[in-house]
N, C-alpha and C positions, 0 to 999 in steps of 0.2 A: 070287363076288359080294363075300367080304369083299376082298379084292383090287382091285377096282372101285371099292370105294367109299373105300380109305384111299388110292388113287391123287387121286380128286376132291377129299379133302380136303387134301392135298398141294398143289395149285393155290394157295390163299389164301395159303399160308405162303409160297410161291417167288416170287409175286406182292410179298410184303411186303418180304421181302429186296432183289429189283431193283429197288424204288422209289427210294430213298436214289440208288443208283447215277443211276441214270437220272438222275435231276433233276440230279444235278451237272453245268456246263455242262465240253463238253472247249474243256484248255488248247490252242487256236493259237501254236505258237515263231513269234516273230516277225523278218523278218530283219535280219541286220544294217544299222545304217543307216552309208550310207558314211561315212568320215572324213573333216574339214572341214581338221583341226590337222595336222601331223607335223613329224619334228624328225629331224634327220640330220648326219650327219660326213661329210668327203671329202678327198682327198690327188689331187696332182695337179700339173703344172708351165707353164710357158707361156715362150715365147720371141718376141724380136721378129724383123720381118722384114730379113735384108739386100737390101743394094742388088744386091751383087752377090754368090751364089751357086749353088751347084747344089741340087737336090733335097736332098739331102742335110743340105744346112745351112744352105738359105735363112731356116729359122724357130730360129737356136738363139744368135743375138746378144742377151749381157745374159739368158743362158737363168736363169730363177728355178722353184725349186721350192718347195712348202708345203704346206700341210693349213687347217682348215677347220671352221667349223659352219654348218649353214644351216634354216630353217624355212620352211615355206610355209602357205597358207589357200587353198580352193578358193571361188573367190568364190560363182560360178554356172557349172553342168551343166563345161565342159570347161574352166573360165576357173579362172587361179591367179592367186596373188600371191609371190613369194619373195623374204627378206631371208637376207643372211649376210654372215660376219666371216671373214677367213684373213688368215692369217700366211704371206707369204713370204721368201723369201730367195735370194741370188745363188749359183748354183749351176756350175763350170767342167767339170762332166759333158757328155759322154764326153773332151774336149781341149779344152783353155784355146787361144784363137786370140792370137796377138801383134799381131794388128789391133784390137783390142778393146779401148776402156778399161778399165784394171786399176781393176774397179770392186768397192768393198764394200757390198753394196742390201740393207736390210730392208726391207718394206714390209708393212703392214695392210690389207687390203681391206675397203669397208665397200662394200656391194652391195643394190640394191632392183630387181627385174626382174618382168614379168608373161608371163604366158606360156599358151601352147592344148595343153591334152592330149587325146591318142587310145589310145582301148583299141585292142590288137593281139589277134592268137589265141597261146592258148597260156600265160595269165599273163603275156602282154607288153604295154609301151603305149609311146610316143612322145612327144614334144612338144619345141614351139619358144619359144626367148625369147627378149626385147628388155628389154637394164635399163643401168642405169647406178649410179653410183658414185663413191666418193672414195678415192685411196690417199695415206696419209700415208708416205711413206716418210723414210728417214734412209740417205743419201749418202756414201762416205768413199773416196777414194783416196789411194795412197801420194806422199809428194814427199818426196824424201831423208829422212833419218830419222824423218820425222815425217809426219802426212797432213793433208787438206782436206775437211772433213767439211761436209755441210749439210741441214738438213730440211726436207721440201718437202711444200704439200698439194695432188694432183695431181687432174684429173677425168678421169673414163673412160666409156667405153659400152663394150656387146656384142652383139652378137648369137647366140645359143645352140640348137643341136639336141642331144637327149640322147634316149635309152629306158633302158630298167625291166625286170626283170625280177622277180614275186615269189616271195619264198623261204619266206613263210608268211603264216600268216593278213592279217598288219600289216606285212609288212618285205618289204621290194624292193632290189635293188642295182641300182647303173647306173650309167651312163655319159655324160660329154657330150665337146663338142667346142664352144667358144665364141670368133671371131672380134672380139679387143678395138682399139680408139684409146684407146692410154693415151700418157702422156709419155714419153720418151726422152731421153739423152744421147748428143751427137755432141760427141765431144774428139779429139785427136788426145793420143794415150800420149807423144810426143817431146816436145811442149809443157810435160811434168810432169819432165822430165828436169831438173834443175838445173843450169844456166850458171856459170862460174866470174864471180864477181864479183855476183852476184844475191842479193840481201838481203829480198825482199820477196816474197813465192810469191804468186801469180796468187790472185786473188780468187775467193771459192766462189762466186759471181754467174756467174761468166765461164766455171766448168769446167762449174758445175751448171747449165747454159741448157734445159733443157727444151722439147721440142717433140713436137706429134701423131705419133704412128709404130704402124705395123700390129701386133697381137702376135696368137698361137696358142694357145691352150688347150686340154690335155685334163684331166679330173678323172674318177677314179672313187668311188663313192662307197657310203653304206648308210645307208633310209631309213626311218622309221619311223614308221606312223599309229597317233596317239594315239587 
């Protein structure tokens, strides 16, 4: 009986203790909410197309290699916005061609493009883009001891396919492949040869005539949501 009855008064107290708990509301983690910002680097080269090649080296006239920063904004649900800066440069990787203007090219890419992303399976996703742009570049080839330099501000467009891969929480690598119309130079390398009797070397107007031409792009890269 005393057993019985120090069990019932045991009730009140056990009662008293679980209230406290009880009343507190539980915490719900809430989930991440996706990122709108990110910011990224990228390396990567591009070539124009010849007239006439094979497979091989249709795309590697005037071939330019460089690096990169780029940021993007997701407007709404699969809709971006992407702006970036690279720094290129003329690059005579794998074999300089003797057809080729012996050309010296920097050039700045300044880039504003928008673009449709798709999740994939597997922490992969897709997407296509349409942008354009401005390169400032600076011009220089050799004529007998000395060269013919000029600086140009050129206009481009592209059109771009790339995927993603994520490597953590926030950070994805990936890859594109972008189809550009930027400006070109057509010279002919004999034209820059110097003449006996020639005092006056060809005007940078006349070597640097710039005109629309196809070029290739690959870029690989690493991205990160803020």
């Amino acid at each position: 009986m005393r057993t019985l009855l120090s069990t019932f008064a045991s009730v009140p107290l056990l009662a008293a203790i679980a209230a406290p708990a009880a009343a507190e509301p539980l915490e719900v983690r809430q989930p991440a909410s996706p990122s709108v910002y990110s910011f990224g680097a990228r390396v990567g080269g591009y070539g124009f197309r010849r007239d006439e090649g094979d497979a091989r080296s249709a795309w590697d006239e005037c071939r330019m290699n460089g690096m990169g920063v780029f940021g993007t904004r997701t407007v709404r649900g699969a809709v971006f916005v992407e702006g970036g800066l690279d720094l290129y440069f003329s690059e005579t990787f794998p074999l300089p061609s003797d057809d080729d203007l012996p050309i010296d090219r920097m050039s700045a890419l300044v880039t504003a493009a928008i673009g449709l992303r798709a999740e994939g399976a597997w922490r992969t996703s897709g997407y296509a883009q349409l942008g354009v742009g401005l390169e400032l570049t600076q011009v220089s080839v050799p004529y007998g001891e000395d060269t013919i330099s000029d600086q140009l501000a050129l206009p481009a467009g592209f059109l771009g396919v790339g995927g993603e891969i994520r490597v953590g929480a926030r950070t994805s690598l990936g890859a594109n492949l972008r189809a550009h119309v930027m400006g070109n130079f057509d010279y002919d390398p004999e034209d820059l040869e110097m003449q006996p009797g020639w005092t006056t070397p060809p005007a940078a107007a006349d070597v640097f005539d710039p005109s629309p031409d196809a070029a290739a792009q690959a870029q690989f890269y690493v991205r990160r949501d803020l």
